[in-house]
LOGURO-769776 format. One record per atom (N, C-alpha, C): residue number from 1; atom name; residue in three letters; x, y, z. Coordinates in steps of 0.001 Angstrom, whole numbers, plus 500000, padded with zeros to 6 digits. Atoms other than C-alpha are relative to their C-alpha. Example, Ala and Ser with C-alpha at 12.3 -4.5 7.8 and 13.67 -1.06 7.14 Angstrom:
LOGURO-769776
SITE  num  atomo  residuo      c1      c2      c3
SITE    1      N      Ala  500890  498810  500000
SITE    1     CA      Ala  512300  495500  507800
SITE    1      C      Ala  500900  501200  500000
SITE    2      N      Ser  499180  498810  499940
SITE    2     CA      Ser  513670  498940  507140
SITE    2      C      Ser  499230  501090  500730
end
This chain:
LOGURO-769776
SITE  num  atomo  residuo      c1      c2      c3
SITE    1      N      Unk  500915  500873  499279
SITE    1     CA      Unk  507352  500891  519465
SITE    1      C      Unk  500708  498702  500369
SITE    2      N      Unk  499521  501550  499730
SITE    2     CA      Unk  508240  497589  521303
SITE    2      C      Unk  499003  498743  499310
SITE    3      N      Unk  500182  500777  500969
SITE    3     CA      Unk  508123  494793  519434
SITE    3      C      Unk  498230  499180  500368
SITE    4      N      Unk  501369  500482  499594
SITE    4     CA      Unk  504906  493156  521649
SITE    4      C      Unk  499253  500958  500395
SITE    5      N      Unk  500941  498709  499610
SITE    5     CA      Unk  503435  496724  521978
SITE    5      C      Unk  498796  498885  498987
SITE    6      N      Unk  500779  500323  500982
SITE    6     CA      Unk  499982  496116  520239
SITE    6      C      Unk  499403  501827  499882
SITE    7      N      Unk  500478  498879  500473
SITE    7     CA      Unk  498001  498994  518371
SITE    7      C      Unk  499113  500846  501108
SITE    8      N      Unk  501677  499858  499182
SITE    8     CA      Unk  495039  500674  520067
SITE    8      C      Unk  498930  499274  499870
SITE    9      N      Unk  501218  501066  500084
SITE    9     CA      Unk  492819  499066  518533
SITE    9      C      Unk  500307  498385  499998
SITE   10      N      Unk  500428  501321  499876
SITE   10     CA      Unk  493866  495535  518795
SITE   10      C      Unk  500140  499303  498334
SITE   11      N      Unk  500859  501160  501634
SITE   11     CA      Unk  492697  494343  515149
SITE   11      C      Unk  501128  499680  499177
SITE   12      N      Unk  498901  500091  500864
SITE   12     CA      Unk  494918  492789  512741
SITE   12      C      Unk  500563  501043  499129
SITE   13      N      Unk  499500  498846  501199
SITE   13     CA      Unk  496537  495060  510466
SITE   13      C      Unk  501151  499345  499069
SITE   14      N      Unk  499539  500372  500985
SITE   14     CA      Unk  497915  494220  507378
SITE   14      C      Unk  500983  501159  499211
SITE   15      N      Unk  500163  499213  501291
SITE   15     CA      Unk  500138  496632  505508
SITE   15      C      Unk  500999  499485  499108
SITE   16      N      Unk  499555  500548  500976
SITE   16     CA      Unk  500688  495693  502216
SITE   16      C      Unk  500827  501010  498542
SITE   17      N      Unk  499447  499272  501147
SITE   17     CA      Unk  503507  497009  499851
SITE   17      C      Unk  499327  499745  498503
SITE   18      N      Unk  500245  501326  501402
SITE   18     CA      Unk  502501  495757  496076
SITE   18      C      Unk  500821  501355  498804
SITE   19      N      Unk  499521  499326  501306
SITE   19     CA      Unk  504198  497107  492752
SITE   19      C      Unk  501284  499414  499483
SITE   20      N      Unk  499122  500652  500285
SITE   20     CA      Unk  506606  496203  490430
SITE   20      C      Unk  501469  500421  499821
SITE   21      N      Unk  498283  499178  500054
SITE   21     CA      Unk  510414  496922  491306
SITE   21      C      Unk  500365  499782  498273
SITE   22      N      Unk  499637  500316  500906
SITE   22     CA      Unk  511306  496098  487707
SITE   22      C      Unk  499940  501520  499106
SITE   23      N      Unk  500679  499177  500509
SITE   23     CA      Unk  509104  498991  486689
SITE   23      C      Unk  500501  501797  500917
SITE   24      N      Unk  499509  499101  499788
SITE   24     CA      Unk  511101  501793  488420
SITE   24      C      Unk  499684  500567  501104
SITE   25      N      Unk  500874  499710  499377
SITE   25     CA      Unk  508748  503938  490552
SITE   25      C      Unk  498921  499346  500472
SITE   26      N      Unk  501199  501017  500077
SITE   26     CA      Unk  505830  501306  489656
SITE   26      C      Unk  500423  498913  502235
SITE   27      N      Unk  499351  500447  499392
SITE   27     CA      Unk  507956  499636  492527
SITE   27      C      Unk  499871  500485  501870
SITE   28      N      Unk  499816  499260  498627
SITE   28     CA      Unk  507491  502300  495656
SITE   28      C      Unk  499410  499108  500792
SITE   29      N      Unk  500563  500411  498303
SITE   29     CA      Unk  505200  500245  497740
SITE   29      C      Unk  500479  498964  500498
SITE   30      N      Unk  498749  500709  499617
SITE   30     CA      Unk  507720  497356  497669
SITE   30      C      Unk  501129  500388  500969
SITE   31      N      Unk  499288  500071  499199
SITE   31     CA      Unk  510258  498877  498849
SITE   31      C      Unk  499578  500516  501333
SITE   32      N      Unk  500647  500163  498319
SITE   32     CA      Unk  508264  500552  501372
SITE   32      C      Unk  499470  499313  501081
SITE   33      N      Unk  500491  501213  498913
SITE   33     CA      Unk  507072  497536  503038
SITE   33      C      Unk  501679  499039  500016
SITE   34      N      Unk  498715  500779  499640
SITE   34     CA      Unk  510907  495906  502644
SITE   34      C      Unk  500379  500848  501302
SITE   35      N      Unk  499891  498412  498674
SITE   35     CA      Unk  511785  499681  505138
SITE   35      C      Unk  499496  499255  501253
SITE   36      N      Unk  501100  500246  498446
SITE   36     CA      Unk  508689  498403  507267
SITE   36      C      Unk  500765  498754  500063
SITE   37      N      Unk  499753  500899  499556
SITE   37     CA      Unk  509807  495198  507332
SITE   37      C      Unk  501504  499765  501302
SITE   38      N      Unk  498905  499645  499402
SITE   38     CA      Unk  513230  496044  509080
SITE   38      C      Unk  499495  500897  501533
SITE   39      N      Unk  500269  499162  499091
SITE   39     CA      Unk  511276  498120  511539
SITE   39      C      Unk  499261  498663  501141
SITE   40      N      Unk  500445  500633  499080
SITE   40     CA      Unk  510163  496947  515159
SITE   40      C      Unk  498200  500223  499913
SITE   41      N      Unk  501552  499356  500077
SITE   41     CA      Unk  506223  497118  514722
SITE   41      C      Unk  498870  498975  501494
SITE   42      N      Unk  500500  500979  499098
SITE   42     CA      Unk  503286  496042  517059
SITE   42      C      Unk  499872  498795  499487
SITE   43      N      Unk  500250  501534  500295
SITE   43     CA      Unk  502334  492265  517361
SITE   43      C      Unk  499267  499657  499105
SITE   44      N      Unk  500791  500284  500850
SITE   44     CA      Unk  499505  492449  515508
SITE   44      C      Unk  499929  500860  498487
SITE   45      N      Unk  499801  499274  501499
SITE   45     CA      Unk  500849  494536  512459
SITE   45      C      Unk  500815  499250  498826
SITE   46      N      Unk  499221  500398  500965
SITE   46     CA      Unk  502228  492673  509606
SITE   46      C      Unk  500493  500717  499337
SITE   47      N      Unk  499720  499084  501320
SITE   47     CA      Unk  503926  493911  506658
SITE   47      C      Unk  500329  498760  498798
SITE   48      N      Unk  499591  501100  501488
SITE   48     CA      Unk  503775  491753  503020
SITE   48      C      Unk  500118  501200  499191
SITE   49      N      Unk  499400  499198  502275
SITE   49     CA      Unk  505959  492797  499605
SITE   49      C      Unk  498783  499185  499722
SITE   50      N      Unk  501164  501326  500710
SITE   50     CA      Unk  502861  491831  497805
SITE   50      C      Unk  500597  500021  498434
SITE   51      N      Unk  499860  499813  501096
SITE   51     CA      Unk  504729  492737  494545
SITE   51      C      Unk  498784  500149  498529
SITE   52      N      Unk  500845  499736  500981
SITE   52     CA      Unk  502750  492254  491488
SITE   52      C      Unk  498514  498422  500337
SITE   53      N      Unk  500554  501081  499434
SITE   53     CA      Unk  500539  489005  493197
SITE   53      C      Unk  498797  499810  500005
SITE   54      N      Unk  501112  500267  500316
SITE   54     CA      Unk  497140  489900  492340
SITE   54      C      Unk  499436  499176  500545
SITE   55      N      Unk  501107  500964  499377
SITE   55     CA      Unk  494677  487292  492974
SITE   55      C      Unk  500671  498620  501268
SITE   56      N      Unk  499779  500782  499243
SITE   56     CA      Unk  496837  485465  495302
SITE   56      C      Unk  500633  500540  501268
SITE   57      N      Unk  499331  499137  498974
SITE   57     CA      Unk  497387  488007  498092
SITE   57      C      Unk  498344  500100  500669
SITE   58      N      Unk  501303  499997  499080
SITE   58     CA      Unk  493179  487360  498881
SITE   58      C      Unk  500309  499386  500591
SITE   59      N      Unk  499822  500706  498886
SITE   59     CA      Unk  494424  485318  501540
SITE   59      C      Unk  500353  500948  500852
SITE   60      N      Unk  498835  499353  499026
SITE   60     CA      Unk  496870  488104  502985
SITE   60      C      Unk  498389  501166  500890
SITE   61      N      Unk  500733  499329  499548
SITE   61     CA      Unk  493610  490363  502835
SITE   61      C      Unk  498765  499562  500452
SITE   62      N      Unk  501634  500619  499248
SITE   62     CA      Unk  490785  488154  503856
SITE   62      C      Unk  500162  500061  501484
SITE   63      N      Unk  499680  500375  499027
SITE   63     CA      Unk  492879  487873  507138
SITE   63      C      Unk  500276  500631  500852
SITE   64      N      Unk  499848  498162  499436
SITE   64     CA      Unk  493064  491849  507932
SITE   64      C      Unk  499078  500775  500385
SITE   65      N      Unk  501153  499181  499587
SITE   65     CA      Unk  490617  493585  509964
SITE   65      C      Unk  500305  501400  499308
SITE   66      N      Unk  499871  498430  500521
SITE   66     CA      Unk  492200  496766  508809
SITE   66      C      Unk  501391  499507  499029
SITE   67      N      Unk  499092  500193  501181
SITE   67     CA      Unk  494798  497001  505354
SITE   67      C      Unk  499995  501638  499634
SITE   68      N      Unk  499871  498994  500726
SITE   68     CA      Unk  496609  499880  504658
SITE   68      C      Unk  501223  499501  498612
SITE   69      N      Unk  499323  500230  502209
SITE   69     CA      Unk  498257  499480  500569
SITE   69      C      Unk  500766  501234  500308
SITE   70      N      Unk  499400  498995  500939
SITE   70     CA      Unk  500917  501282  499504
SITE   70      C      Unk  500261  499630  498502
SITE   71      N      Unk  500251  500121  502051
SITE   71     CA      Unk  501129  501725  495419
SITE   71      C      Unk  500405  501334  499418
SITE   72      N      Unk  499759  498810  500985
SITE   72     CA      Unk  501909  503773  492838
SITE   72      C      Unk  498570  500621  499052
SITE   73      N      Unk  501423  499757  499906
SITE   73     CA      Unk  498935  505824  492048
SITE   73      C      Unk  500210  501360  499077
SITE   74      N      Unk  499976  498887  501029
SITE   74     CA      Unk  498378  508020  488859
SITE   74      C      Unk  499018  500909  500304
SITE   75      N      Unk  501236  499351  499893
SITE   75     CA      Unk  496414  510527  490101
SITE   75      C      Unk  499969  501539  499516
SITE   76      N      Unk  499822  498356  501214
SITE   76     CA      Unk  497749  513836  487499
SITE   76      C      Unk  500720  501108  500675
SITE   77      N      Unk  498843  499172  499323
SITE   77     CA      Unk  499958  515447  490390
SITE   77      C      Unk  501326  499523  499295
SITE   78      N      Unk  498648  499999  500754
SITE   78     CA      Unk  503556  516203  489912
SITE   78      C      Unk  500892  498847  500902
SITE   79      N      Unk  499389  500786  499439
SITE   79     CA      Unk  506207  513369  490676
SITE   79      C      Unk  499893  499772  501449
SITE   80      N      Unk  500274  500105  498315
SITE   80     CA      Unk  505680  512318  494874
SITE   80      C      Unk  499364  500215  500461
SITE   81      N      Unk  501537  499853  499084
SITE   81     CA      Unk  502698  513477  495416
SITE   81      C      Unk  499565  498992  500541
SITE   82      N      Unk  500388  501140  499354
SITE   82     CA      Unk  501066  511763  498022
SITE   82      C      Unk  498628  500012  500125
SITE   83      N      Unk  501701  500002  500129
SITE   83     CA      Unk  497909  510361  497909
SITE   83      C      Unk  499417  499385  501322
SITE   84      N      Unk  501140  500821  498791
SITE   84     CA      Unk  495471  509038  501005
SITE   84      C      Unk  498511  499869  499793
SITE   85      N      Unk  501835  499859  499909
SITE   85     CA      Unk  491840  507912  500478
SITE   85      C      Unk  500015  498299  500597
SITE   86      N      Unk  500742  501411  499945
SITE   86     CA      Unk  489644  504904  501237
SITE   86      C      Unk  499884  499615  499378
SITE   87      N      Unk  500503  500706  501706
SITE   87     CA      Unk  488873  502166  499136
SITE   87      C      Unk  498702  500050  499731
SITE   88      N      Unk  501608  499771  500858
SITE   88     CA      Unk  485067  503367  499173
SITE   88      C      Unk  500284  501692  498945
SITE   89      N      Unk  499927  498872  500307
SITE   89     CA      Unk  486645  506876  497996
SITE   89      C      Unk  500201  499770  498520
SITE   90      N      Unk  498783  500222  501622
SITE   90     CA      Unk  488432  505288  494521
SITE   90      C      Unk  498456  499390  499492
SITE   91      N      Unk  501108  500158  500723
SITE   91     CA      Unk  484679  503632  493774
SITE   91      C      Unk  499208  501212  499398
SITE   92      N      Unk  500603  498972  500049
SITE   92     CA      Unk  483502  506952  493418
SITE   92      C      Unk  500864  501117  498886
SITE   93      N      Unk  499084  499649  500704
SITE   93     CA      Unk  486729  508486  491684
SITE   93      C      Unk  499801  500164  498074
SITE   94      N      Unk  499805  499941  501562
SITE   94     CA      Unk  486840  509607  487972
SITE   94      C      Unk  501239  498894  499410
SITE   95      N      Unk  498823  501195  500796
SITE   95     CA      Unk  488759  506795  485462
SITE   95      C      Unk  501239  500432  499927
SITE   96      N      Unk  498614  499567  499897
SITE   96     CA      Unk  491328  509049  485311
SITE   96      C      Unk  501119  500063  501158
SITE   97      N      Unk  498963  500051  499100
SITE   97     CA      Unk  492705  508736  488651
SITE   97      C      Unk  500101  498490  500207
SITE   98      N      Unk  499893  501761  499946
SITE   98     CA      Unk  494163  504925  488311
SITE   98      C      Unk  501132  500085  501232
SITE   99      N      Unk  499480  500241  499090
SITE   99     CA      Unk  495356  503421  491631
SITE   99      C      Unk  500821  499109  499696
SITE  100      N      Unk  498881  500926  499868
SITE  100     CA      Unk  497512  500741  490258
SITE  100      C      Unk  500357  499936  498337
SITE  101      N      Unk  499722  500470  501377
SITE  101     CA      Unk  499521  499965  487000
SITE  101      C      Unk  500299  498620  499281
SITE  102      N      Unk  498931  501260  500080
SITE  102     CA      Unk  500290  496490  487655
SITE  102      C      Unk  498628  499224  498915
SITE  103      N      Unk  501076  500766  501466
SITE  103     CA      Unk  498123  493781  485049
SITE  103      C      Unk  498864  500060  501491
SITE  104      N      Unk  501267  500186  498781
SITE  104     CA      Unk  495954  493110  488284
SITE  104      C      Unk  499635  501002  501168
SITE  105      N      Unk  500068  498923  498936
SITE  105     CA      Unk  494704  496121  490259
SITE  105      C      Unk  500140  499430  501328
SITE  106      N      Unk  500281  500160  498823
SITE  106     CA      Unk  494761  495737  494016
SITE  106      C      Unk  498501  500143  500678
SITE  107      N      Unk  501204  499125  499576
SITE  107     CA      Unk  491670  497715  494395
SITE  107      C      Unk  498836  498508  499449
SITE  108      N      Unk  500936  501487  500798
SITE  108     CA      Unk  490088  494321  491967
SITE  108      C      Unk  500194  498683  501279
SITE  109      N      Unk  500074  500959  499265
SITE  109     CA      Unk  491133  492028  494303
SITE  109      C      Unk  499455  500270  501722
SITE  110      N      Unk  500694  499582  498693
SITE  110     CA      Unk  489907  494027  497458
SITE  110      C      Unk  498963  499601  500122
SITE  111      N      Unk  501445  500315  500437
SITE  111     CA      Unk  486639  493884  495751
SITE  111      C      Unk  499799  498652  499902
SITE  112      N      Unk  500143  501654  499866
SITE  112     CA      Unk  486762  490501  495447
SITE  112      C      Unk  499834  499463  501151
SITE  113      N      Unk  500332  500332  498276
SITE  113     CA      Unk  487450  489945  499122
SITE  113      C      Unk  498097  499994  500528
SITE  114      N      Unk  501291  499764  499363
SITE  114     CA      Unk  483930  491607  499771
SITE  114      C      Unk  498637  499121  499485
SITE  115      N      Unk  500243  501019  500817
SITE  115     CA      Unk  482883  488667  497415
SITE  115      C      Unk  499604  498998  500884
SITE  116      N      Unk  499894  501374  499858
SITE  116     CA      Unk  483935  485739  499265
SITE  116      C      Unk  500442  500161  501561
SITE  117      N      Unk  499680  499763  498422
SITE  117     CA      Unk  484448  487098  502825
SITE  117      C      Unk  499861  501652  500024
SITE  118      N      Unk  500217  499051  499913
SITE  118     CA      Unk  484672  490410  504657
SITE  118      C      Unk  501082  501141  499324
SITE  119      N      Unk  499246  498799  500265
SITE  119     CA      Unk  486293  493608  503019
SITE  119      C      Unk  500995  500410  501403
SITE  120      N      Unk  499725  498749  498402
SITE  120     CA      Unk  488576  495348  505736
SITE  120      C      Unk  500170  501157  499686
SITE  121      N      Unk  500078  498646  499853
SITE  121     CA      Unk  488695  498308  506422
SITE  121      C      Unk  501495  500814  499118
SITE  122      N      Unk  498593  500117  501001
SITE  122     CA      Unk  491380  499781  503628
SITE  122      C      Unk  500110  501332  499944
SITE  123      N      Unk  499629  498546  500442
SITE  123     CA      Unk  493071  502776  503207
SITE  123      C      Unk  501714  499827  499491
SITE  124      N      Unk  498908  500261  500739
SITE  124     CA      Unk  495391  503296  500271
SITE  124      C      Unk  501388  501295  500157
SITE  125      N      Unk  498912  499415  500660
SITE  125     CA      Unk  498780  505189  500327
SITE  125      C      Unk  500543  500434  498824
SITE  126      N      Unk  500250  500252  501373
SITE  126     CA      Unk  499173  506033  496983
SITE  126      C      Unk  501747  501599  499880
SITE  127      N      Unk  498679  499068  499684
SITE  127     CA      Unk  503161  508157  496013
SITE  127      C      Unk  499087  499955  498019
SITE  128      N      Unk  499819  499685  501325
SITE  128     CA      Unk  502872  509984  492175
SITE  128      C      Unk  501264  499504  499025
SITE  129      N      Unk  498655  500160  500223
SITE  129     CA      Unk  505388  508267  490408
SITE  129      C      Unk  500480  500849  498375
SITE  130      N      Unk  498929  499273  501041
SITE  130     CA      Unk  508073  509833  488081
SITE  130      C      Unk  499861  499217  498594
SITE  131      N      Unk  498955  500838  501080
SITE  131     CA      Unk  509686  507258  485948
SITE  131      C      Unk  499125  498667  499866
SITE  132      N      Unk  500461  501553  499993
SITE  132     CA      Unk  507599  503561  484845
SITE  132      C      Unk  501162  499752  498970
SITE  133      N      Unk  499016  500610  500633
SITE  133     CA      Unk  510623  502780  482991
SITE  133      C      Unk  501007  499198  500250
SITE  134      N      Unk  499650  501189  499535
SITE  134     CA      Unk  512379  499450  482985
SITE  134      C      Unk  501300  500634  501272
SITE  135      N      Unk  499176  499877  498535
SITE  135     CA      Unk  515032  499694  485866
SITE  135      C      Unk  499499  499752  501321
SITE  136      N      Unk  500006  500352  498694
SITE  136     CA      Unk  515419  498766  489596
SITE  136      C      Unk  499705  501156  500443
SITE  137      N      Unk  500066  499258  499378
SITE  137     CA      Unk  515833  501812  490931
SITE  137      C      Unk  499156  501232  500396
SITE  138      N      Unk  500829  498748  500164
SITE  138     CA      Unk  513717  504659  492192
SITE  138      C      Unk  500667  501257  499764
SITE  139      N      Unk  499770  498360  500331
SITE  139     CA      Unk  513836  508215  490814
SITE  139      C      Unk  500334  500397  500957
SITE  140      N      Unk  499823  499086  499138
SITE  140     CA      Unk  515328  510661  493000
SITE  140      C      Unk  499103  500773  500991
SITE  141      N      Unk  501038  499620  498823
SITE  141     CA      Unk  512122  512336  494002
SITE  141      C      Unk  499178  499056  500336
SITE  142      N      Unk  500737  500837  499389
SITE  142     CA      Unk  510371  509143  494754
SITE  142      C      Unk  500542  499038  501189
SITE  143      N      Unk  499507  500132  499049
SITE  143     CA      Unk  513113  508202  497094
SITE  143      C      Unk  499814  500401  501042
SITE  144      N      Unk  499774  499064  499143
SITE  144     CA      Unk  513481  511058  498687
SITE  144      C      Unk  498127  499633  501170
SITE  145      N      Unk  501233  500158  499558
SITE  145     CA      Unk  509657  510279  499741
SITE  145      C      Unk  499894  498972  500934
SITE  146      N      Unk  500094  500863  499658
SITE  146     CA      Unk  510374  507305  501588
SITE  146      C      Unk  499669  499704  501605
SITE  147      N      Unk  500390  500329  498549
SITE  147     CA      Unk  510356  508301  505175
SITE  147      C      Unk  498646  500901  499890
SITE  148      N      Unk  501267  499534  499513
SITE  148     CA      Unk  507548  510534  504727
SITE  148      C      Unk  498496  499101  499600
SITE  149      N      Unk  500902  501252  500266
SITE  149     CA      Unk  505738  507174  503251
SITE  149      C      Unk  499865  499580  501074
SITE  150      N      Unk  500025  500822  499090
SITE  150     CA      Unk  506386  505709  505905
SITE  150      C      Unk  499693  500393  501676
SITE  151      N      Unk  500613  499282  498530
SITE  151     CA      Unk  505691  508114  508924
SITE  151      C      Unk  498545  500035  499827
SITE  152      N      Unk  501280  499825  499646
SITE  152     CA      Unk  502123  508404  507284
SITE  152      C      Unk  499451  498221  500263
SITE  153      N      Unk  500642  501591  499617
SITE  153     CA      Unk  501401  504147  507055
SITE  153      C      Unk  500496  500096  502043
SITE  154      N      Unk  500401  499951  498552
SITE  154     CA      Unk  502570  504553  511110
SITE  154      C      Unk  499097  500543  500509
SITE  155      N      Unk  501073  499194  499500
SITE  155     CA      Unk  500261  506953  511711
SITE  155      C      Unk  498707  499311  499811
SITE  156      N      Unk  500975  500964  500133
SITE  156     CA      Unk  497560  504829  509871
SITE  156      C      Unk  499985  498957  501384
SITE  157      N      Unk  500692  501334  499303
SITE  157     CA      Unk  498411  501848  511815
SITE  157      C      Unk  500261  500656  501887
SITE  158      N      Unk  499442  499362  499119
SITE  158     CA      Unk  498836  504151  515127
SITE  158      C      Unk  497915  500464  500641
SITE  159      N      Unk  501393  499844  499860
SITE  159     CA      Unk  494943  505248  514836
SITE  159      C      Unk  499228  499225  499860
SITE  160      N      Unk  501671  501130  500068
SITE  160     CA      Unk  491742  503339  515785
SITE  160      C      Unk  498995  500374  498778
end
């Protein structure tokens, strides 16, 4: 896409990496938004590392008509599985499928948004991770996952 293309729809779009590189895998949606960040995107698409930033990334999302998250997302598949729902889909979700590992969910501070302004419209990315063990680097199969992370957040921000 050229750099002043805009979406179809127009609306801001936010997408937000968050997790903690420290934490191995915990880490994927970091580097996937560092990837995006290197990429030419439309005008109105951002991309924030939200890392581990919790309650101070309601600014990034009060300011997003539409937010797609990527995260590391325990949801009992085998290493890379990829996950896609809404954030009305995870209210509904059994405890056992946890969308974030970091001290401050994402999904908590979404909810919060719908608090103190409007929710946007959210849909999470979510990769199975391997390894939460201290190190930088990602596992092998959560690498390997990286462009197909990243062909589905285009596609997100590609559809009205």
């Amino acid at each position: 896409m050229v750099q002043n293309e805009r979406t179809p729809s127009g609306e801001k779009i936010v997408i937000l990496g968050v997790g903690n590189v420290l934490l191995s895998d915990e880490g994927v949606g970091v580097h996937v938004a560092n990837e995006l960040a290197r990429m030419r995107l439309p005008e109105n698409v951002s991309v924030v590392e939200g890392g581990t930033d919790g309650f101070r990334l309601l600014n990034v999302i009060l300011e997003a008509d539409r937010l797609v998250v990527v995260d590391a997302v325990k949801g009992g598949g085998e290493p890379g599985s990829l996950y896609r729902f809404q954030i009305d889909d995870v209210r509904s979700c059994p405890t056992g499928f946890k969308t974030s590992v970091h001290q401050i969910g994402i999904l908590e501070v979404i909810d919060l948004s719908g608090l103190i302004g409007e929710t946007p419209r959210t849909v999470v990315i979510g990769v199975e991770p391997k390894s939460l063990d201290m190190g930088m680097e990602l596992s092998p199969e959560i690498k390997e996952k990286i462009p197909r992370i990243i062909e589905l957040v285009l596609r997100e921000i590609e559809t009205p």
